[in-house]
PDB file of the backbone (N, CA, C, O) and the ligand in Angstrom, with CONECT records:
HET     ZN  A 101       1
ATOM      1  N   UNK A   1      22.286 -12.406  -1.081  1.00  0.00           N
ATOM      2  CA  UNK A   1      20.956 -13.017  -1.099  1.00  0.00           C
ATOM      3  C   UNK A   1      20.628 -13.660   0.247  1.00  0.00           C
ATOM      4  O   UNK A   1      19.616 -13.325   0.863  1.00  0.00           O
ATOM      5  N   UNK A   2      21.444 -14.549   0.689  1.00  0.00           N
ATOM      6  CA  UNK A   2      21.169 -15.122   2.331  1.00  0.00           C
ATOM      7  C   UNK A   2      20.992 -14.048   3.153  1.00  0.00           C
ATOM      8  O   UNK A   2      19.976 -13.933   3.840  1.00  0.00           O
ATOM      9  N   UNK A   3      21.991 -13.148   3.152  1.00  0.00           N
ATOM     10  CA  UNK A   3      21.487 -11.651   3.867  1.00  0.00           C
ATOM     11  C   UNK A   3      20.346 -11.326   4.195  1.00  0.00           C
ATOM     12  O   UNK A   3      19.831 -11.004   5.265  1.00  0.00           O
ATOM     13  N   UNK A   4      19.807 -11.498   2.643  1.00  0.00           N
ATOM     14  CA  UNK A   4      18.532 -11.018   2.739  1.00  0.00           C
ATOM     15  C   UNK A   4      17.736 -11.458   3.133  1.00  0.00           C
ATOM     16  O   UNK A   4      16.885 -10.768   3.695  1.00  0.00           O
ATOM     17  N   UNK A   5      17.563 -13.327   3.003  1.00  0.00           N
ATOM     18  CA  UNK A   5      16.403 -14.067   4.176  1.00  0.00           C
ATOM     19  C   UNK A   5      16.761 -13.818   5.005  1.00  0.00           C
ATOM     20  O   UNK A   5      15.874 -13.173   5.565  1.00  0.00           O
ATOM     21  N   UNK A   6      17.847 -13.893   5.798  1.00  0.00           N
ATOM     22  CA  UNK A   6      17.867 -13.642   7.137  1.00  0.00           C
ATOM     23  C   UNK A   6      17.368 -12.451   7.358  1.00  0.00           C
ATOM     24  O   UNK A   6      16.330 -12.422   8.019  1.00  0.00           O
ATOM     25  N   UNK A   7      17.722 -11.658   7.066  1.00  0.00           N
ATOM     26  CA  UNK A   7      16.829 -10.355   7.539  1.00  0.00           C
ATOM     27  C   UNK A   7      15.428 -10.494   7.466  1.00  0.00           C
ATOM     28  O   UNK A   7      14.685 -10.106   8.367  1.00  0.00           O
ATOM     29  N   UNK A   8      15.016 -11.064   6.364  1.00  0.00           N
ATOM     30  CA  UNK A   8      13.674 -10.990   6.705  1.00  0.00           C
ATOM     31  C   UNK A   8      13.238 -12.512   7.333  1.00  0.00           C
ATOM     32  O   UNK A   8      12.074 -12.898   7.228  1.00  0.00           O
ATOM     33  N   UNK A   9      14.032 -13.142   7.839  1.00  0.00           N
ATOM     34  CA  UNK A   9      13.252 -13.926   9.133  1.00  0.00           C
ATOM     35  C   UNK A   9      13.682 -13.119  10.492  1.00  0.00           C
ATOM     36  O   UNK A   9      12.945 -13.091  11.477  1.00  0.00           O
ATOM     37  N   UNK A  10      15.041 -12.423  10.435  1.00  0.00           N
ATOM     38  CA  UNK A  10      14.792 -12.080  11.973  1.00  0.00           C
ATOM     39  C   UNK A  10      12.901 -10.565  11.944  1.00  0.00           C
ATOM     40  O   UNK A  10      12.190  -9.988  12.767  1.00  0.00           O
ATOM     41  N   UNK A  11      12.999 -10.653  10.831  1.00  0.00           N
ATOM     42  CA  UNK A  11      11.586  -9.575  10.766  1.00  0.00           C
ATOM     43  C   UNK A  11      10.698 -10.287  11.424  1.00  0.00           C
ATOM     44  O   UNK A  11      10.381  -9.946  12.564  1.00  0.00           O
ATOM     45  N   UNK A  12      10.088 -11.513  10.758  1.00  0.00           N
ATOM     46  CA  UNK A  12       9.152 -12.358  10.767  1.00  0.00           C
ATOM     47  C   UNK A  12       9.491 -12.673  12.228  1.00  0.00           C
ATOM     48  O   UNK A  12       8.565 -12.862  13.016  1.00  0.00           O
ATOM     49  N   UNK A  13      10.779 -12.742  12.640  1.00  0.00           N
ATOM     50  CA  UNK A  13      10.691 -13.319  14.039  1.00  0.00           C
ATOM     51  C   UNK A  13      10.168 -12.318  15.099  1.00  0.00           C
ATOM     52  O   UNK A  13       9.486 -12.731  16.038  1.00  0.00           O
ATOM     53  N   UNK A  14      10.473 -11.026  14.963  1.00  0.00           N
ATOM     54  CA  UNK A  14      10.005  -9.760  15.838  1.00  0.00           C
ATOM     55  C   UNK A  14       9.410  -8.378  14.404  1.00  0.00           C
ATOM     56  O   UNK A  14       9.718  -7.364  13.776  1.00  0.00           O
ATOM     57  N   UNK A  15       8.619  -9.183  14.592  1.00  0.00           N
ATOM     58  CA  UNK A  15       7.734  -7.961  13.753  1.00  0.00           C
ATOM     59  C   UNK A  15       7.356  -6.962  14.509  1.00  0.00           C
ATOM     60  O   UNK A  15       7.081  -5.847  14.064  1.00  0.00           O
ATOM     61  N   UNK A  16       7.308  -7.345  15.922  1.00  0.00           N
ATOM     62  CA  UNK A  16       6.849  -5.640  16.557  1.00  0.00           C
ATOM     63  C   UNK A  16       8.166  -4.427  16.375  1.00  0.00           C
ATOM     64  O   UNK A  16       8.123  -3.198  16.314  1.00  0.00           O
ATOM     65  N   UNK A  17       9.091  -5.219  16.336  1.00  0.00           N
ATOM     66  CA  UNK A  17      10.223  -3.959  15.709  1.00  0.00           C
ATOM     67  C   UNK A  17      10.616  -3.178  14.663  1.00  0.00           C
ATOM     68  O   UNK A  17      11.679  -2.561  14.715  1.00  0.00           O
ATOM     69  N   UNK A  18       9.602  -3.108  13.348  1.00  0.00           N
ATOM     70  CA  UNK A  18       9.353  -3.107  12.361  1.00  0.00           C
ATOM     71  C   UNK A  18       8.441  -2.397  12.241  1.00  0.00           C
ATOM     72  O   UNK A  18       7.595  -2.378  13.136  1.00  0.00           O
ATOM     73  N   UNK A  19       8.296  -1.524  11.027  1.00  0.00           N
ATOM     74  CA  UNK A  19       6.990  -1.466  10.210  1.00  0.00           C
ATOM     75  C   UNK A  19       7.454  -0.729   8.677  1.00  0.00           C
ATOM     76  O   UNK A  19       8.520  -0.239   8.307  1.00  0.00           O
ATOM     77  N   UNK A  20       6.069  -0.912   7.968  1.00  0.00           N
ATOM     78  CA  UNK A  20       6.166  -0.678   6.495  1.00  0.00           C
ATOM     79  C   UNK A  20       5.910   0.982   5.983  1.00  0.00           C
ATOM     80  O   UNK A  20       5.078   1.854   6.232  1.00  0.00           O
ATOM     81  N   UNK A  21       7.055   0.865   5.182  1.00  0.00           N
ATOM     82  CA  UNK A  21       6.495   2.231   4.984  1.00  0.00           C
ATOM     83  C   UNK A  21       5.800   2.587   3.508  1.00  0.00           C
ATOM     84  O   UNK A  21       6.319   2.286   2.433  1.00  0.00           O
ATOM     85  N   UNK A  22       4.445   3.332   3.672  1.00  0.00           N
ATOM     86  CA  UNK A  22       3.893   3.960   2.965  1.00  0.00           C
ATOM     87  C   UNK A  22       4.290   4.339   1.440  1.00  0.00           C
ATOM     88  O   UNK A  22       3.591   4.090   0.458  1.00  0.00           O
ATOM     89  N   UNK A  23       5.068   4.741   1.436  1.00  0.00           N
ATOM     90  CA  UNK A  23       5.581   5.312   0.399  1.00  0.00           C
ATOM     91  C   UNK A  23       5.983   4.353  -0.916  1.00  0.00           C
ATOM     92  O   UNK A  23       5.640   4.385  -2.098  1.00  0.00           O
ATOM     93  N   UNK A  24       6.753   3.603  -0.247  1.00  0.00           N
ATOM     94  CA  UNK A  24       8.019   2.680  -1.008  1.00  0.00           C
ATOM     95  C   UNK A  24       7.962   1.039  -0.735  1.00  0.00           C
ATOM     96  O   UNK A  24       8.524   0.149  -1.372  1.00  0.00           O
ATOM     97  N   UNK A  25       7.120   0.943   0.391  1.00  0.00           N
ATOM     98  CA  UNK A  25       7.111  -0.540   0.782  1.00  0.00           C
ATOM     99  C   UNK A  25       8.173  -1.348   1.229  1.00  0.00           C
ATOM    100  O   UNK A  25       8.216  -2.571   1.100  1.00  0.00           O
ATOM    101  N   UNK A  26       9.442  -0.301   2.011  1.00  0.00           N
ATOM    102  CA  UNK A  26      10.253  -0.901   2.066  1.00  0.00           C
ATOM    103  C   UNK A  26      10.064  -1.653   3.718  1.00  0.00           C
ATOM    104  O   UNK A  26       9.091  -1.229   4.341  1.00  0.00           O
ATOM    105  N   UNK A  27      10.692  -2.425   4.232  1.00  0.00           N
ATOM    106  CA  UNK A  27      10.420  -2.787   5.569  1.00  0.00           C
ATOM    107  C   UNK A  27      11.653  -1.998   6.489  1.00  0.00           C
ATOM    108  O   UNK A  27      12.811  -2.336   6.245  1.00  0.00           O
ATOM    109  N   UNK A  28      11.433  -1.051   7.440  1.00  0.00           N
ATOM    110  CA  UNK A  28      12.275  -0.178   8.155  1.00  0.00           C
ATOM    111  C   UNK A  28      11.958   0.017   9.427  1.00  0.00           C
ATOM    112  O   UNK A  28      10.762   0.281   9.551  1.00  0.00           O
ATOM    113  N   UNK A  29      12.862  -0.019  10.944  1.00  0.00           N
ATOM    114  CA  UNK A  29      12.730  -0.297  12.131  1.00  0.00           C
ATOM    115  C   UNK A  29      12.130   0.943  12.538  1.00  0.00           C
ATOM    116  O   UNK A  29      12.240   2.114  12.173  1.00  0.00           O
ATOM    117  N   UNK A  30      11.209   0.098  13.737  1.00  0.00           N
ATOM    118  CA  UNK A  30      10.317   0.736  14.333  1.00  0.00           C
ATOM    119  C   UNK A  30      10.760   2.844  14.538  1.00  0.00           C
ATOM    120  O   UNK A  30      10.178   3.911  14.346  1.00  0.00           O
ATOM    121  N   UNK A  31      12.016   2.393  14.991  1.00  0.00           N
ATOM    122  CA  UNK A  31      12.800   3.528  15.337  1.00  0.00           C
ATOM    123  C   UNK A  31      13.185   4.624  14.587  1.00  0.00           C
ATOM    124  O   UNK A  31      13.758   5.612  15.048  1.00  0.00           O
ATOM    125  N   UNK A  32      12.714   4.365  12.847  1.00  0.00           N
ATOM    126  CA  UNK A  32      13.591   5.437  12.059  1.00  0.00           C
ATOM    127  C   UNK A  32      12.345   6.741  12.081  1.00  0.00           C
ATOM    128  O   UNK A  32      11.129   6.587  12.195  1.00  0.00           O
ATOM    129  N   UNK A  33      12.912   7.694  11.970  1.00  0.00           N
ATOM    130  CA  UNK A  33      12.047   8.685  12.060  1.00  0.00           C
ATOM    131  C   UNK A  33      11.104   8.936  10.638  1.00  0.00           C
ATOM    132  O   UNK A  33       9.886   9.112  10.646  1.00  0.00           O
ATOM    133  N   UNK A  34      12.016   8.907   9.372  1.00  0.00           N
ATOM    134  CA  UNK A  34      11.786   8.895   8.250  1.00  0.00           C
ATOM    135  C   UNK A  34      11.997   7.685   7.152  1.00  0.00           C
ATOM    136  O   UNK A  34      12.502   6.639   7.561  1.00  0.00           O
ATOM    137  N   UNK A  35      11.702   7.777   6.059  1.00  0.00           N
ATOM    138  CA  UNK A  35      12.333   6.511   5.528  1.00  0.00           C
ATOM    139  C   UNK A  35      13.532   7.141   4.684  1.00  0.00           C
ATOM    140  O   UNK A  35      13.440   8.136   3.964  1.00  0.00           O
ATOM    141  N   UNK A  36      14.753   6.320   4.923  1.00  0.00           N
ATOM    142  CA  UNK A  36      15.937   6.380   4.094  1.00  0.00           C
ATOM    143  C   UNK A  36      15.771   6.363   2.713  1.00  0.00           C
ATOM    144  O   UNK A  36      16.728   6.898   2.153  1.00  0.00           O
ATOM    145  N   UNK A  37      14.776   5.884   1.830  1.00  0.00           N
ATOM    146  CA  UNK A  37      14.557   5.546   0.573  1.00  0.00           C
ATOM    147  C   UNK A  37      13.713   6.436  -0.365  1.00  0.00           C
ATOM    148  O   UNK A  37      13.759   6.432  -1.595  1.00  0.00           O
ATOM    149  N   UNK A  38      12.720   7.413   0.649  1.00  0.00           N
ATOM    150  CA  UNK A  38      11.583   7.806  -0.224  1.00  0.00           C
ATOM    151  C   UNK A  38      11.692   9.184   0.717  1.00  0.00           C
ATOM    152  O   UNK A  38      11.262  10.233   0.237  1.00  0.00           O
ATOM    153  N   UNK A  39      12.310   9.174   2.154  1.00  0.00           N
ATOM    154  CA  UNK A  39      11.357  10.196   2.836  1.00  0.00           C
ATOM    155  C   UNK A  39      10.103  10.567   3.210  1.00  0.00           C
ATOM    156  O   UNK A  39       9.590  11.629   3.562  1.00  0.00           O
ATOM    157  N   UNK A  40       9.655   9.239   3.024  1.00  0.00           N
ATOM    158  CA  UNK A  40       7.810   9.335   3.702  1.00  0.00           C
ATOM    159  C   UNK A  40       8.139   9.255   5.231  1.00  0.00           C
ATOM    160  O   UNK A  40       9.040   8.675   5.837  1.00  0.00           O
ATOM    161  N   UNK A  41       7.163   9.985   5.616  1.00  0.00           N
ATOM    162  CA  UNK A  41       6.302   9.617   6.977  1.00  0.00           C
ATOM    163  C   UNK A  41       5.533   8.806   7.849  1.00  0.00           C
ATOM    164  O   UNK A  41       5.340   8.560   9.040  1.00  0.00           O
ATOM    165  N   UNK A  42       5.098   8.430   6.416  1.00  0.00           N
ATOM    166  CA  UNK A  42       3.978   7.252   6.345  1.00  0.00           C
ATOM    167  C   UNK A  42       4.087   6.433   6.742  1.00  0.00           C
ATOM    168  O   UNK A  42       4.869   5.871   5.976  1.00  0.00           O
ATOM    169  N   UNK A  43       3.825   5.641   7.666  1.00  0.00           N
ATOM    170  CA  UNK A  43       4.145   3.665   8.151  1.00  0.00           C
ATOM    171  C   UNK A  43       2.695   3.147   8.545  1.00  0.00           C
ATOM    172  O   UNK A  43       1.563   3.558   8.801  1.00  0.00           O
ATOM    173  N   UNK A  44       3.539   1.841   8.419  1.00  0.00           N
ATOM    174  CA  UNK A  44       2.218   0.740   8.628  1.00  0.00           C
ATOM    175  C   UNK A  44       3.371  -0.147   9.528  1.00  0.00           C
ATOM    176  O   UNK A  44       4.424  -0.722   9.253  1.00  0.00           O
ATOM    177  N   UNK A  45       2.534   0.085  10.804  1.00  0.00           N
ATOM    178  CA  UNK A  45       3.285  -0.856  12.132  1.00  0.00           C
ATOM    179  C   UNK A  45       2.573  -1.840  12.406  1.00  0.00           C
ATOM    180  O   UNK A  45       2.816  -2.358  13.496  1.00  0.00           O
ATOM    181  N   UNK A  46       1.442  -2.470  11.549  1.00  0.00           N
ATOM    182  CA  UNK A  46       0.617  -3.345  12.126  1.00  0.00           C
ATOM    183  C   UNK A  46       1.379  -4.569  11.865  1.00  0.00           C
ATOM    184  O   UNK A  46       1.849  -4.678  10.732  1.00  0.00           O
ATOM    185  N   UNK A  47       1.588  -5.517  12.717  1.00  0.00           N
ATOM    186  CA  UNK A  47       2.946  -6.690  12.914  1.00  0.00           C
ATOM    187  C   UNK A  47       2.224  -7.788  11.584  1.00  0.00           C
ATOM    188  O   UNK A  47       2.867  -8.219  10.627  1.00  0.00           O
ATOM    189  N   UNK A  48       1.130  -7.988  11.794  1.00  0.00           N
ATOM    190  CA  UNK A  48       0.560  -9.271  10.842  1.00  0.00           C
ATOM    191  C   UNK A  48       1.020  -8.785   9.708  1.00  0.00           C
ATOM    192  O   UNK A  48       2.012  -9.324   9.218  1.00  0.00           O
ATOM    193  N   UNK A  49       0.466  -7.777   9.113  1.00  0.00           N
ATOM    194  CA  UNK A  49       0.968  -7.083   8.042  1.00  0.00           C
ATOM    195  C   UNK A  49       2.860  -6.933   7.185  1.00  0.00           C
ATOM    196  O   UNK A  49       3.399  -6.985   6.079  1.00  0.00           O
ATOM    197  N   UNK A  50       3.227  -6.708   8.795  1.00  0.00           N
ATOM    198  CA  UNK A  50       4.461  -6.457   8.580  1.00  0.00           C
ATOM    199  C   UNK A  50       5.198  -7.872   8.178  1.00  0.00           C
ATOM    200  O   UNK A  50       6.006  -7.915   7.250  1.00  0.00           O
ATOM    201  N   UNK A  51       4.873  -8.938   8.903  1.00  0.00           N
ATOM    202  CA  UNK A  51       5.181 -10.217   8.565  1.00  0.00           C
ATOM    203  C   UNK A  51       4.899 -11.116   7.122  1.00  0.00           C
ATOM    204  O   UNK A  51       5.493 -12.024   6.540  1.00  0.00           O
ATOM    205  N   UNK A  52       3.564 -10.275   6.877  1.00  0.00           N
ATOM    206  CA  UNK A  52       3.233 -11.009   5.441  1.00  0.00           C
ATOM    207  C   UNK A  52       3.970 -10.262   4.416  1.00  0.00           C
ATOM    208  O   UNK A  52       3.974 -10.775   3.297  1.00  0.00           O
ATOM    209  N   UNK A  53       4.620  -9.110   4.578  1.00  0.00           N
ATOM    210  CA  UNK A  53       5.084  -8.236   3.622  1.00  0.00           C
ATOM    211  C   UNK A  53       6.955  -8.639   3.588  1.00  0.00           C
ATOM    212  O   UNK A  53       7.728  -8.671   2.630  1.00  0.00           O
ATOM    213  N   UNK A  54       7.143  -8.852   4.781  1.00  0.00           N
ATOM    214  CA  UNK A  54       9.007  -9.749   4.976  1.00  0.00           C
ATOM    215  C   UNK A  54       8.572 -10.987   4.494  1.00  0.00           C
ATOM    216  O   UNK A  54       9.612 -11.599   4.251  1.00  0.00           O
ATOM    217  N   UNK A  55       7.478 -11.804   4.179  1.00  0.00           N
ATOM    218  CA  UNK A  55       7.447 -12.784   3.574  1.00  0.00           C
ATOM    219  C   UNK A  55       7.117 -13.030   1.989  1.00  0.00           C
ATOM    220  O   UNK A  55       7.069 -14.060   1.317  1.00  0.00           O
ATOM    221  N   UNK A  56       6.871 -11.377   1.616  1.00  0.00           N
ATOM    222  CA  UNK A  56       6.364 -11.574   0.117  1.00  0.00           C
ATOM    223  C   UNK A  56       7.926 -10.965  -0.420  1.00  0.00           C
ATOM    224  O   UNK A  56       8.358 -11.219  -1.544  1.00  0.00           O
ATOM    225  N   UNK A  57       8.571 -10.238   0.455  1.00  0.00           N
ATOM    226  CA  UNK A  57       9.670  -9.867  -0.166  1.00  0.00           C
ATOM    227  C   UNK A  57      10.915 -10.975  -0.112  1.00  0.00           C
ATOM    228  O   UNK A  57      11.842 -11.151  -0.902  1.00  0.00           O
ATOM    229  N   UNK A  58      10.624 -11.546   0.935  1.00  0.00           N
ATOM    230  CA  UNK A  58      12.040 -12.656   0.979  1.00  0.00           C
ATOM    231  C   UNK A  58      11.504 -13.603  -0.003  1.00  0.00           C
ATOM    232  O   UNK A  58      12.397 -13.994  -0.755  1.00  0.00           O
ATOM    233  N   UNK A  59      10.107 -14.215  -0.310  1.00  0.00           N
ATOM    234  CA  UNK A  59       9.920 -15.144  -1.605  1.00  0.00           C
ATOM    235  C   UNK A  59      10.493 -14.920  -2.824  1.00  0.00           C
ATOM    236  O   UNK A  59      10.969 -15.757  -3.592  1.00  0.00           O
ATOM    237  N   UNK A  60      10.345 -12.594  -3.075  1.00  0.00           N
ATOM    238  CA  UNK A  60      11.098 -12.330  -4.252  1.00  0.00           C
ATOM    239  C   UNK A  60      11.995 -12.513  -4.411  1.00  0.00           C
ATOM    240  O   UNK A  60      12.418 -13.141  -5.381  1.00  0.00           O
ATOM    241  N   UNK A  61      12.786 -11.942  -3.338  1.00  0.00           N
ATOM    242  CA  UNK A  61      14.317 -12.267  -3.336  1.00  0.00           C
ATOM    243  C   UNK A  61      14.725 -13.351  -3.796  1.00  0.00           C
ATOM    244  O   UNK A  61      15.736 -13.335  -4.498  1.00  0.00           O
ATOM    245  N   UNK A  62      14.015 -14.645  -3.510  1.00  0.00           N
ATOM    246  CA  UNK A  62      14.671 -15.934  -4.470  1.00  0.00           C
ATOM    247  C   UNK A  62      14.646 -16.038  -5.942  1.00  0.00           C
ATOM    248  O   UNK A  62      15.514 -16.704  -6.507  1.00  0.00           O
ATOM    249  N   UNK A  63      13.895 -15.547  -6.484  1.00  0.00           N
ATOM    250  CA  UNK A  63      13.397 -15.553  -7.922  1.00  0.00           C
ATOM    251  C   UNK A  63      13.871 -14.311  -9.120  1.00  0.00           C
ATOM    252  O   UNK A  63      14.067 -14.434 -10.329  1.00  0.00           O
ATOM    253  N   UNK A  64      13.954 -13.155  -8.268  1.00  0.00           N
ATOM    254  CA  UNK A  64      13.945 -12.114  -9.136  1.00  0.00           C
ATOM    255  C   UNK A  64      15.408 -11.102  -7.907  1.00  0.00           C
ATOM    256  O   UNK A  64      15.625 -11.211  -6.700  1.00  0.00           O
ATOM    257  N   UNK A  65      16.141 -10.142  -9.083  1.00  0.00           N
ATOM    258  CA  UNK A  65      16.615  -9.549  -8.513  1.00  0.00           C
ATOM    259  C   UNK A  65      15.989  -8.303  -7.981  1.00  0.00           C
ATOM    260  O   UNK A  65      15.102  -7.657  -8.539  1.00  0.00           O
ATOM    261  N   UNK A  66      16.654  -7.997  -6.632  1.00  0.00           N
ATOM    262  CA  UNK A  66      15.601  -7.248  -6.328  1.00  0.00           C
ATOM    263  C   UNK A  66      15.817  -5.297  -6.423  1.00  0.00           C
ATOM    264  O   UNK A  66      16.971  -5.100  -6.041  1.00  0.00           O
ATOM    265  N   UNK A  67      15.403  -4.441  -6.641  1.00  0.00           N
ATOM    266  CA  UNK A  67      15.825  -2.849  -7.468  1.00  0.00           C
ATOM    267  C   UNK A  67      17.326  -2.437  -6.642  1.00  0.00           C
ATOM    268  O   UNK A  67      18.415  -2.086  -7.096  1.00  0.00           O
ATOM    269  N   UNK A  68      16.705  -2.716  -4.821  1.00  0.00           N
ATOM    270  CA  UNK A  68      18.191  -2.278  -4.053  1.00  0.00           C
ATOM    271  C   UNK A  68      19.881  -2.859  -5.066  1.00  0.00           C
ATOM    272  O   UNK A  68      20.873  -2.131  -5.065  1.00  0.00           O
ATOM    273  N   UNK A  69      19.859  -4.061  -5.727  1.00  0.00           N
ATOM    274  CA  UNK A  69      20.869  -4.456  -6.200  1.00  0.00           C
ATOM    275  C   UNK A  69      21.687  -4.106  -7.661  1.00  0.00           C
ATOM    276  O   UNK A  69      22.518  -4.600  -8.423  1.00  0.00           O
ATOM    277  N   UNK A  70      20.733  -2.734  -7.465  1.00  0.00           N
ATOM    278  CA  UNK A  70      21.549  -2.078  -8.828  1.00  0.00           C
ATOM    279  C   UNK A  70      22.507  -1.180  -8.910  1.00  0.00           C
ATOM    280  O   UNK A  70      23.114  -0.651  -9.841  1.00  0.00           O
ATOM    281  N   UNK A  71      22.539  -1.083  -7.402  1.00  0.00           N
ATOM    282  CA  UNK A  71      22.956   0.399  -7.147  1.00  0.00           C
ATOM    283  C   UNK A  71      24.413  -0.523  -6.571  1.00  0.00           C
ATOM    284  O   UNK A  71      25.388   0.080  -6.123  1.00  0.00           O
TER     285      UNK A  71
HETATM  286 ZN    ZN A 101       9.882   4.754   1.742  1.00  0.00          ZN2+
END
């Protein structure tokens, strides 16, 4: 679980390295070609965006478990 805020503050801290992907909503670096999770194409690199979305997911993370932790 700490893992996981931290990751999503170092997001929040450099959101230009980041963006969202389309598909799945997962948050994945600027750099991946595809997404590991869904195989979309699709991204959303816009940083504001990207920041409010590492912040709606690290809020979940406190409250609810989150799907990655089933596996
Ligand atoms: Zn995806």
């Amino acid at each position: 679980m700490e893992e996981r805020a931290e990751r999503a503050a170092k997001i929040i801290g450099q959101p230009e390295k980041y963006k969202i992907c389309e598909g799945c909503d997962s948050i994945l670096i600027l750099e991946a070609a595809a997404c590991p999770n869904c195989h979309s194409y699709r991204f959303n690199a816009n940083v504001s965006e990207v920041v409010a979305h590492a912040q709606f997911l690290a809020s979940r993370m406190q409250t609810s478990v989150a799907q990655e932790d089933m596996y």
